[in-house]
N, C-alpha and C positions, 0 to 999 in steps of 0.2 A: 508622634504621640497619639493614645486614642482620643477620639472625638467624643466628647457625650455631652449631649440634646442636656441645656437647662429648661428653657420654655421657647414656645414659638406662639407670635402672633400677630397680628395684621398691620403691613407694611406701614411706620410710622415716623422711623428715624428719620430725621433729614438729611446724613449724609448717606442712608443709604438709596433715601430718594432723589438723591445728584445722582449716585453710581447709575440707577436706573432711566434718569435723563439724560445720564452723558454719552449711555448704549443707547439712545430714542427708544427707550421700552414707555409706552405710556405707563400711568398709573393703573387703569383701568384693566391695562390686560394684566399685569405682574399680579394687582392683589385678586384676579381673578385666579391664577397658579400658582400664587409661589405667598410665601411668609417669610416674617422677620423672625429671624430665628436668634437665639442666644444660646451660645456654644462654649464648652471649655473645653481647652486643649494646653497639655502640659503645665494645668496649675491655672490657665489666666484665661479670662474671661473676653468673650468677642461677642461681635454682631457680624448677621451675612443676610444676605437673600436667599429662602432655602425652597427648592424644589422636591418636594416626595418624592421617592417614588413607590412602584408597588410593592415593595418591601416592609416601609414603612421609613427608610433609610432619606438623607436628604444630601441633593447635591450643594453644595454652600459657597456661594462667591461675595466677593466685598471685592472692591478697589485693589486689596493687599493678598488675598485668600483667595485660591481654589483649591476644594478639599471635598471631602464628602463623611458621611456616617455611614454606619454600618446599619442594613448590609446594604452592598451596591447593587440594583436592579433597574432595567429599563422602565420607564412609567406607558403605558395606553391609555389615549385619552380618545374615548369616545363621543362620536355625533349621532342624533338622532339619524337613520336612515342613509345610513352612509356608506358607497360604494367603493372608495380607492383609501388609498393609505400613503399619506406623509411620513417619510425618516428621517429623523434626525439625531447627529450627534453629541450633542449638547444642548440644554436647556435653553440657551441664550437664543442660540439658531431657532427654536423653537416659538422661544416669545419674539424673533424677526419677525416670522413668518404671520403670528397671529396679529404682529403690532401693521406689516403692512393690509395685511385683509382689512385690518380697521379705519385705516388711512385713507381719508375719504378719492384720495388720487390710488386707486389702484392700480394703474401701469405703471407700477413701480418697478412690479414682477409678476412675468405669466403665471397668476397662479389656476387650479385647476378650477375649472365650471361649478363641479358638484362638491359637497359639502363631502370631505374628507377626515377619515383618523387620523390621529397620530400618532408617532410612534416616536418616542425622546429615548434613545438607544445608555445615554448616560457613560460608554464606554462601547469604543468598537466591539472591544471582545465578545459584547452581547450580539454581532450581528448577524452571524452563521448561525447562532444561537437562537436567532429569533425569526429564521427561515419559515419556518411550519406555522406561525402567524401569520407572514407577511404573503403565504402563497396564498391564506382567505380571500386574500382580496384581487378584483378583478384587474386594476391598475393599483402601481407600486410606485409614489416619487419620489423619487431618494434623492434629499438636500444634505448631503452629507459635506463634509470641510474641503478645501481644493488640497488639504494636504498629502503627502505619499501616500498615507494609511488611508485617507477618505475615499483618494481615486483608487485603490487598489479594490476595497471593497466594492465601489461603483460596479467598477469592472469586471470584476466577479459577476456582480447581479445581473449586468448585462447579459454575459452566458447562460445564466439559469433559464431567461425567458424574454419576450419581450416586451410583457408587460412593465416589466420593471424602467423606467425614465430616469435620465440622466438630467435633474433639475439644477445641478450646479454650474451647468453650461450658461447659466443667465448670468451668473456672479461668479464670473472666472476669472477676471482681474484683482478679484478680492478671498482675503483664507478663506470666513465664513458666508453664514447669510448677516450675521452683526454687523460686520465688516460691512459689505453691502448697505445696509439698512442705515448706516453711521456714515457714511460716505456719500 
């Protein structure tokens, strides 16, 4: 069924603030990205964690729900002065990544030196799609899933250049960086 946005607003429910502790996302980084969103689908009424993206569309997860609104587009999220570019698959992978930079033990995961974009792809599909972005920048680290479709696109990027980094190789016993980050 379609999805349509009732209201959204700053992360408050409590069990969606379990789902976001039971994935180690802090508080601080989700309501820094993401909202409570409230959605209906097929008549009935939910709650999710919702992620924008440039569209204006949002990716929607809960404990029971992955889904999304219309339309589906990759989100960039930009840093002041910033040279390389992080990729990612999914939102989740994404608030990993931010949750370990904030974690005051940071060898959790080599992450990069300098202050890096992002890039939350929202769907593979967008990633050949989102080539002519991603060549701006002078380093490329792509944390994309260990899954068929993650590595395949890796592998691809490898080809193009060799800027592009293969950062899945740190969490390769695990699908995501969540996975990782949860374990």
């Amino acid at each position: 069924g379609k999805i349509t946005i009732i209201s959204d607003a700053a992360i408050d429910n409590p069990v969606l603030k379990n789902y976001l502790a039971q994935r180690k996302i802090p508080s601080e980084i989700a309501n820094k990205y993401c909202r409570e969103i409230c959605f209906e689908i097929n008549g009935k009424k939910h709650l999710a964690i919702g992620f924008q993206n440039r569209g204006g569309g949002y990716e929607l997860r809960n404990h029971y729900f992955k889904g999304s609104s219309t339309p589906k587009k990759p989100r960039l999220i930009q840093q002041p002065a910033a040279g390389e570019l992080a990729v990612f698959e999914g939102f989740f992978s994404f608030l990993s990544y931010e949750a370990m930079k904030y974690i005051k033990d940071r060898n959790i995961l080599p992450l990069p030196k300098q202050q890096t974009d992002s890039l939350v792809l929202n769907s593979l599909s967008f990633f050949e799609k989102s080539r002519e972005l991603m060549e701006k920048y002078a380093i490329v680290h792509l944390c994309l899933d260990r899954d068929k479709m993650g590595q395949q696109c890796t592998q691809k990027a490898l080809t193009w250049s060799a800027k592009y980094k293969d950062q899945s190789r740190f969490y390769d016993k695990h699908k995501d960086l969540n996975d990782y980050l949860i374990k």
